[in-house]
ZADO-1210 file (C-alpha; in nm, 4 decimals, padded with zeros to 6 digits):
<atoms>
<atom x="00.3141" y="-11.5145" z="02.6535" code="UNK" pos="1"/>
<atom x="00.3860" y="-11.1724" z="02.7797" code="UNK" pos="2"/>
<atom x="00.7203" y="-10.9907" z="02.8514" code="UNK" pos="3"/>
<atom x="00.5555" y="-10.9628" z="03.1903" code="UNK" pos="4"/>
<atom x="00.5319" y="-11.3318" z="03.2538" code="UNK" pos="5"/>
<atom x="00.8438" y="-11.4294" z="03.1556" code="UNK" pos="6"/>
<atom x="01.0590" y="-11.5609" z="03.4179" code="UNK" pos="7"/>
<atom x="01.3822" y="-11.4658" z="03.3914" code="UNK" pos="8"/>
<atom x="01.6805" y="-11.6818" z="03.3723" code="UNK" pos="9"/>
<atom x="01.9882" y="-11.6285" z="03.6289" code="UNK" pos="10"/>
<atom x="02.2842" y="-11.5514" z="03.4472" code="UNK" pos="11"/>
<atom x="02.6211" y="-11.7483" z="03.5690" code="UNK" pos="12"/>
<atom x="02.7830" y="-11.6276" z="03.9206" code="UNK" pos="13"/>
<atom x="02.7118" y="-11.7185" z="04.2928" code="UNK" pos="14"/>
<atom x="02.4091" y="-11.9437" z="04.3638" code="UNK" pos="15"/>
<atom x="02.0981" y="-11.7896" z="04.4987" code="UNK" pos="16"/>
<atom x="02.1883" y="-11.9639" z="04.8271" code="UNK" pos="17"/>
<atom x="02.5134" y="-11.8136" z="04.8383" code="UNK" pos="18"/>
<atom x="02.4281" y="-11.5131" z="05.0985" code="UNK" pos="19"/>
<atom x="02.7455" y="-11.4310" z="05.2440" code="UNK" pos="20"/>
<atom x="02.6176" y="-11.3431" z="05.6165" code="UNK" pos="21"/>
<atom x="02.4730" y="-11.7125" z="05.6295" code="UNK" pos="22"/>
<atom x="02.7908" y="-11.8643" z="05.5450" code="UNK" pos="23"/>
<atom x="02.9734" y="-11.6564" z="05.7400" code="UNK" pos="24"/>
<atom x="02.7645" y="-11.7282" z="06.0433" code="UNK" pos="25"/>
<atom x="02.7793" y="-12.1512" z="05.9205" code="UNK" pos="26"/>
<atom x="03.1621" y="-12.0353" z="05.9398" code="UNK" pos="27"/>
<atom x="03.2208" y="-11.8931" z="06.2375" code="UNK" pos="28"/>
<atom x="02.9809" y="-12.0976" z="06.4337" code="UNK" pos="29"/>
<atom x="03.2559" y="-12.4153" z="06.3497" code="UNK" pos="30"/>
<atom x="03.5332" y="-12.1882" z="06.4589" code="UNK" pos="31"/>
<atom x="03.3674" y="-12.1208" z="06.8092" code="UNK" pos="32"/>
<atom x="03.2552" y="-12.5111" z="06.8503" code="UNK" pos="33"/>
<atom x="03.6305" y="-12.6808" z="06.7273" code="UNK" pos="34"/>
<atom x="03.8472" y="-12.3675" z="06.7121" code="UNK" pos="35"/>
<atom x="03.9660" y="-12.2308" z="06.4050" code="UNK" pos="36"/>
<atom x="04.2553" y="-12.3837" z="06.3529" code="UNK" pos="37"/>
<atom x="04.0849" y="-12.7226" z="06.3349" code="UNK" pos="38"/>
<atom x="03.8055" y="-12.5851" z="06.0670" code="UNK" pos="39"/>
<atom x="03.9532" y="-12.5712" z="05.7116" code="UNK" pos="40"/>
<atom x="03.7305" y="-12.3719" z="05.4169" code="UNK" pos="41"/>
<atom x="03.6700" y="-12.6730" z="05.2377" code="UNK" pos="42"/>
<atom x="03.4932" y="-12.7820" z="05.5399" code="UNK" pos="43"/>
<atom x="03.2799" y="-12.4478" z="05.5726" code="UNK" pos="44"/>
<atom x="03.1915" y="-12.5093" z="05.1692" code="UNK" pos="45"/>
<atom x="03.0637" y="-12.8368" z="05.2692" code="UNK" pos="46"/>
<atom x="02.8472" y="-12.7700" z="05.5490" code="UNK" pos="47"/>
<atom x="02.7253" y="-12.3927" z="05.4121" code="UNK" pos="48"/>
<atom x="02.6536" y="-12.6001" z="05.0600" code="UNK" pos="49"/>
<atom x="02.8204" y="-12.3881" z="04.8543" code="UNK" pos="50"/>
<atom x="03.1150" y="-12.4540" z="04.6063" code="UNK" pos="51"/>
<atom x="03.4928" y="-12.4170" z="04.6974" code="UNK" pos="52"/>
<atom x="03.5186" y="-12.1500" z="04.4203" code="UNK" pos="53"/>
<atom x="03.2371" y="-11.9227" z="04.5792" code="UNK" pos="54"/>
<atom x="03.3169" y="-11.9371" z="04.9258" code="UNK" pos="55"/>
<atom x="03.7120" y="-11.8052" z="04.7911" code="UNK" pos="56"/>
<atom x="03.5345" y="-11.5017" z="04.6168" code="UNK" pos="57"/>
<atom x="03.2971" y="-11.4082" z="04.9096" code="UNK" pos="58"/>
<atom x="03.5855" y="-11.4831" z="05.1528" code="UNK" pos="59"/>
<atom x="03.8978" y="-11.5308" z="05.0358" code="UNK" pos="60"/>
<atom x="04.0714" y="-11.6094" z="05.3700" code="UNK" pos="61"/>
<atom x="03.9588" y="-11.7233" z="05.7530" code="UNK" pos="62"/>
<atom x="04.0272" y="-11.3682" z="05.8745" code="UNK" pos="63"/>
<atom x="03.7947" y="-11.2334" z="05.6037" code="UNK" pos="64"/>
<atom x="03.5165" y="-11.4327" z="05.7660" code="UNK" pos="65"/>
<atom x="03.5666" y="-11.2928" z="06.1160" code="UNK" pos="66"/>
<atom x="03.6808" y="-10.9506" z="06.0255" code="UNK" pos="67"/>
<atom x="03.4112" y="-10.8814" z="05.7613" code="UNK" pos="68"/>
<atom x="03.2874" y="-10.5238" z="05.7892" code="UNK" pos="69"/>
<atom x="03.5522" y="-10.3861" z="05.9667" code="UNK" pos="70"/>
<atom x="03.6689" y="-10.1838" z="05.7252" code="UNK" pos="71"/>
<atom x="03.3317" y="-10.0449" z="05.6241" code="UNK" pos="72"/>
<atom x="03.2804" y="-09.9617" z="05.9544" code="UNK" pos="73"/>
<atom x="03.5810" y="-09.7705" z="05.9695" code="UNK" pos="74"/>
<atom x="03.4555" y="-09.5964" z="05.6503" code="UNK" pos="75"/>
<atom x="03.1396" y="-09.4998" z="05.8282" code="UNK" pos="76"/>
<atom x="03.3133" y="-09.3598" z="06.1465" code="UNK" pos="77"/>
<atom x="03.5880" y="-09.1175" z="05.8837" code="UNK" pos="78"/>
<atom x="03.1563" y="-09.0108" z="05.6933" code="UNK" pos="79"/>
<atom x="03.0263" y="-08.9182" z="05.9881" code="UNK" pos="80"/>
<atom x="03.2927" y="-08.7714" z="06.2251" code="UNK" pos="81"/>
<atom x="03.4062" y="-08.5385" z="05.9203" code="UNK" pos="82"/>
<atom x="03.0042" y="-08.4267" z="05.8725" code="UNK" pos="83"/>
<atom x="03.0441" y="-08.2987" z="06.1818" code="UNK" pos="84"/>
<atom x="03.1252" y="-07.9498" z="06.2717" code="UNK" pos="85"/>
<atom x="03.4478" y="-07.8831" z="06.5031" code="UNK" pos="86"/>
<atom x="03.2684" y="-07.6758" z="06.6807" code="UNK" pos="87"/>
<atom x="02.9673" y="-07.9230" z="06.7803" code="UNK" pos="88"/>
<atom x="03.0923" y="-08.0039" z="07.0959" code="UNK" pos="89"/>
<atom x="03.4747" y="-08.1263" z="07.2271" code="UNK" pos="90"/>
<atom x="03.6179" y="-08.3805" z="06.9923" code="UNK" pos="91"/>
<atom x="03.5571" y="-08.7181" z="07.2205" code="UNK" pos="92"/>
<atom x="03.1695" y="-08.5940" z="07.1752" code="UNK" pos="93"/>
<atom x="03.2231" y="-08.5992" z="06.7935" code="UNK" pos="94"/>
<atom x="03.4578" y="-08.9557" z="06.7900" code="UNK" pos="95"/>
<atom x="03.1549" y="-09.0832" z="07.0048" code="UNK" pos="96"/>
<atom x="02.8787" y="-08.9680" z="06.7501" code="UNK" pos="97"/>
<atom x="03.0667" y="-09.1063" z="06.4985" code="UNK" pos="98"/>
<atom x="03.1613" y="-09.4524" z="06.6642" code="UNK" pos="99"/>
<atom x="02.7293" y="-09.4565" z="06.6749" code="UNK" pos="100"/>
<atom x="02.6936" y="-09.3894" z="06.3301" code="UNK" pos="101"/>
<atom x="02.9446" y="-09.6649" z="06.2239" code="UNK" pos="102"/>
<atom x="02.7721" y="-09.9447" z="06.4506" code="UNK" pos="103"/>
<atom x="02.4265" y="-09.8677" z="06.3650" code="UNK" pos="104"/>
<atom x="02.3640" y="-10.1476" z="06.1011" code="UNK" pos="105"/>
<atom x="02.5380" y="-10.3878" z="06.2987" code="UNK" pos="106"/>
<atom x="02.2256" y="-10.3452" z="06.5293" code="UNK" pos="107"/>
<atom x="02.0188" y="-10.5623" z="06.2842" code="UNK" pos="108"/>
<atom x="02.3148" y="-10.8503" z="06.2690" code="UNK" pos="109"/>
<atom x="02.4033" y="-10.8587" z="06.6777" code="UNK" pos="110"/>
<atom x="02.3980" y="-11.2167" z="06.7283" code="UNK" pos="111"/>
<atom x="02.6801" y="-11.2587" z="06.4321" code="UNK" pos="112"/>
<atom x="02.8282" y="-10.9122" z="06.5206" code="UNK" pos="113"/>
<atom x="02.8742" y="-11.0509" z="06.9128" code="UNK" pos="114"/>
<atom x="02.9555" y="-11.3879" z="06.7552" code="UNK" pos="115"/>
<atom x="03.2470" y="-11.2398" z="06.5559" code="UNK" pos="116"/>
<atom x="03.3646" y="-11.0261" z="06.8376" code="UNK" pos="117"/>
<atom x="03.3809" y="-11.3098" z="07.1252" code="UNK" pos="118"/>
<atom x="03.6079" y="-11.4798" z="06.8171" code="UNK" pos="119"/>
<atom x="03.8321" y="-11.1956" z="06.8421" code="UNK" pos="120"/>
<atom x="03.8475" y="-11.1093" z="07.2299" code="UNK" pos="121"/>
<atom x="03.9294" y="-11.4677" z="07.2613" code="UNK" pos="122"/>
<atom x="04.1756" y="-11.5877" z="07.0300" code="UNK" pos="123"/>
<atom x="04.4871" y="-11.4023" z="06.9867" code="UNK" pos="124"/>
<atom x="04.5682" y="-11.5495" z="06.6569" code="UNK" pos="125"/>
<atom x="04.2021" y="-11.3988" z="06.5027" code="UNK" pos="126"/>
<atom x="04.2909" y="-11.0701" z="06.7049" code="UNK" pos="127"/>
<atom x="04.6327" y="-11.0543" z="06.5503" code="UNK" pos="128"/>
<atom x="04.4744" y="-11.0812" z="06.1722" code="UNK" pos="129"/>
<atom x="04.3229" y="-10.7621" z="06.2330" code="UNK" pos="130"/>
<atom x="04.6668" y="-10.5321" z="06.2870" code="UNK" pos="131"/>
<atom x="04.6100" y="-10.4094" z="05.9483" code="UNK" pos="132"/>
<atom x="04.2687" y="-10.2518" z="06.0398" code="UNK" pos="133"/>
<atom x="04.3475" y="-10.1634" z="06.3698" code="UNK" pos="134"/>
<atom x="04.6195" y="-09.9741" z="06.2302" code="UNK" pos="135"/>
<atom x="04.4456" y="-09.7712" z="06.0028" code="UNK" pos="136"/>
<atom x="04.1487" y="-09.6882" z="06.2534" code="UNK" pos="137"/>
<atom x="04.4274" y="-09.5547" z="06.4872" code="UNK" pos="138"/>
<atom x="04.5504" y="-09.3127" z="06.1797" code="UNK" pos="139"/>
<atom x="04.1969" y="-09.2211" z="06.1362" code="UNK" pos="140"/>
<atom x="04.1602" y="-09.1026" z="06.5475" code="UNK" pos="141"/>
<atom x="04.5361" y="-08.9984" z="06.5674" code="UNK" pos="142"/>
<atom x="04.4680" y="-08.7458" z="06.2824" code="UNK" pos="143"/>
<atom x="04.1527" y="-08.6406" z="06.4681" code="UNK" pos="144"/>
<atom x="04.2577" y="-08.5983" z="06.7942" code="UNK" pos="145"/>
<atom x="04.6160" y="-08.4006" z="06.6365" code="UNK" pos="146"/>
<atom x="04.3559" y="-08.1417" z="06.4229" code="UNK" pos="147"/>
<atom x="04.1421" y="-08.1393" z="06.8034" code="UNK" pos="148"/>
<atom x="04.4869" y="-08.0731" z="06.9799" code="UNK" pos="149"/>
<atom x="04.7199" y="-07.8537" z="06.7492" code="UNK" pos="150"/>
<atom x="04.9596" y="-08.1198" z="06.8104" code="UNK" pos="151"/>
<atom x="05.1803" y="-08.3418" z="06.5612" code="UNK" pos="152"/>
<atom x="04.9574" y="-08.6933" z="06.4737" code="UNK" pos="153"/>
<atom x="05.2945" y="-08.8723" z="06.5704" code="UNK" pos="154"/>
<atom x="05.3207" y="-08.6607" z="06.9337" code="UNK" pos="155"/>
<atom x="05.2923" y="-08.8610" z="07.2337" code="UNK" pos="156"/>
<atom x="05.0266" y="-08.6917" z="07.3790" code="UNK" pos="157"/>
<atom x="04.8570" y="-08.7778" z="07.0694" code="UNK" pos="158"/>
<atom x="04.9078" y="-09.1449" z="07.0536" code="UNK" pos="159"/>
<atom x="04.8851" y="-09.1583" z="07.4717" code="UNK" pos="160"/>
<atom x="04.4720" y="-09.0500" z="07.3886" code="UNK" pos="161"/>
<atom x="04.4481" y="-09.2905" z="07.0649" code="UNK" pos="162"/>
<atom x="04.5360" y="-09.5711" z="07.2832" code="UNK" pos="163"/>
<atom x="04.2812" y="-09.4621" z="07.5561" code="UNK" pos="164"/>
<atom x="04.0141" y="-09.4314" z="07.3191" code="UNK" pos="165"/>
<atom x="04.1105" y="-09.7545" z="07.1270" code="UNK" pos="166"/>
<atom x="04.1730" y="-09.9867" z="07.4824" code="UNK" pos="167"/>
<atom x="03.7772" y="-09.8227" z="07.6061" code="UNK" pos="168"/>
<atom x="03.6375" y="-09.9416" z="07.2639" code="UNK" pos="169"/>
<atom x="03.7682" y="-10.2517" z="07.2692" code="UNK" pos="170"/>
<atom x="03.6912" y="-10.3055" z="07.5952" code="UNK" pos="171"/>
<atom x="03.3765" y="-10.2364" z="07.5437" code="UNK" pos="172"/>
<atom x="03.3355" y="-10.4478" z="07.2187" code="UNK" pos="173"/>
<atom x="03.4455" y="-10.7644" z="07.3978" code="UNK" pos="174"/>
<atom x="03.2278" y="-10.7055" z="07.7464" code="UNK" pos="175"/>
<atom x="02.9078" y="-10.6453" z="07.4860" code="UNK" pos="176"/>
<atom x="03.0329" y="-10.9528" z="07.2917" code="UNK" pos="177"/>
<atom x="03.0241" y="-11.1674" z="07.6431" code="UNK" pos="178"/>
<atom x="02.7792" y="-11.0155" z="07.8632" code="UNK" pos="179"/>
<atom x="02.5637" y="-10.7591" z="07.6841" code="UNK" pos="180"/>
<atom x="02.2958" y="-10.9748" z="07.4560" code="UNK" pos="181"/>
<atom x="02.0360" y="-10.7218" z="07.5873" code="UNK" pos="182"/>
<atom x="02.2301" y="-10.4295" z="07.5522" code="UNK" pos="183"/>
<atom x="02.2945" y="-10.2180" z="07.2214" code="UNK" pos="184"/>
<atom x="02.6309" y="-10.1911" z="07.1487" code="UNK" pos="185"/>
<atom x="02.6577" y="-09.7722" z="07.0887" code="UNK" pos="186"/>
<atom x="02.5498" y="-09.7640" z="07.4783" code="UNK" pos="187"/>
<atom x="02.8436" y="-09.9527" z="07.5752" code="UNK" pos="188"/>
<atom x="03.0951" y="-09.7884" z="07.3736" code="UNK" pos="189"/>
<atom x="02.9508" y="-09.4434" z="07.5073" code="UNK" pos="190"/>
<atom x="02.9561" y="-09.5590" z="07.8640" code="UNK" pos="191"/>
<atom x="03.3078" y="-09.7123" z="07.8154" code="UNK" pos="192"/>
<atom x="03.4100" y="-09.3590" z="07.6564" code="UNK" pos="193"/>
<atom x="03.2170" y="-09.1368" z="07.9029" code="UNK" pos="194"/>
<atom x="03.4305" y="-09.3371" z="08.1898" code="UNK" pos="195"/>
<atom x="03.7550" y="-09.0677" z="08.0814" code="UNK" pos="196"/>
<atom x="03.5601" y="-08.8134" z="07.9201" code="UNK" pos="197"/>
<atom x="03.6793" y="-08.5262" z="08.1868" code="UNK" pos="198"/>
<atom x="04.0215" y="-08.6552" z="08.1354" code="UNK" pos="199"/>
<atom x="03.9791" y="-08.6058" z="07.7418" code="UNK" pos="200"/>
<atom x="03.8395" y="-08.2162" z="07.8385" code="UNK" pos="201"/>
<atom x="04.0697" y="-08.1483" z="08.0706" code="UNK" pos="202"/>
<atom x="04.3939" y="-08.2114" z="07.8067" code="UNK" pos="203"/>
<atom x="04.2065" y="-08.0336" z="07.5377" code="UNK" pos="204"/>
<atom x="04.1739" y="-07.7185" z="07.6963" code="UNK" pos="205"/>
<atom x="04.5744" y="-07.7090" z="07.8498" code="UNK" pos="206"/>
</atoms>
């Protein structure tokens, strides 16, 4: 027998079977149906058929399941907004190029992107397990918007357009997550964003 025909034997960790996006979606397709206080994760072992053990190490928590990516994303949207030159347009044209960027892949997983988001917009208890994130996306615009600005990251002005752009996001997120299943989700941000866009112009140039 050849080296070439040799079949080669999986080494201990995580069953083939174990994809994390399929138990994920297994997951939060119980939390939408009962709620997610009533779903525990030895339930979503169970049903996803994988072991107690590997479900902890892909997700170690409820919130991981729901808010998985999040921070990647965020990690995107810092690659590509500091690619860009200040001088390529005002700076809600560059946050908006780089909100695109850091949704693109979620185009190929929209049904458990919009899944995960209506679990968000609708449950304050999953919304609240985000604050962490949330937080340090706001950081990430507030220091932005200050360079943009020549203002303090802590100045009101400051933090009065951080919450604009963060409410309009949002906004957006949960409308796409409800209404939009034939509608990409960088179009709705950029509407949602485009709705102030003068006002964002207007302060910048003071």
């Amino acid at each position: 027998m050849t080296e070439a025909n040799v079949t080669p034997k999986r080494g201990r960790g995580r069953p083939a079977h174990a994809e994390p996006e399929a138990i994920a979606l297994i997951a939060l397709r119980m939390f939408e149906e009962r709620g997610v206080a009533d779903v525990t994760m030895d339930e979503i072992a169970v049903v996803a058929g994988v072991s107690r053990r590997t479900l902890f190490r892909l997700f170690p928590s409820k919130a991981s399941l729901v808010w998985a990516g999040a921070t990647e994303a965020d990690a995107r949207f810092e690659v590509a907004y500091n690619k860009l030159d200040a001088g390529e347009g005002d700076v809600l044209s560059r946050i908006r190029a780089a909100y695109s960027a850091s949704i693109a892949p979620l185009h190929e997983t929209a049904d458990i992107t919009r899944l995960r988001l209506r679990l968000i917009s609708d449950n304050p208890l999953v919304y609240a397990w985000g604050a962490d994130l949330r937080a340090m996306t706001r950081s990430h615009l507030a220091n932005h918007i200050a360079e943009a600005f020549s203002q303090p990251a802590g100045s009101v002005r400051v933090l009065a357009f951080v919450a604009a752009i963060e409410g309009a996001t949002y906004a957006a997120l949960a409308w796409w997550a409800h209404n939009g299943e034939n509608l990409k989700l960088d179009d709705v941000i950029d509407e949602a964003l485009t709705t102030f866009k003068s006002t964002f112009l207007e302060s910048q140039h003071e």
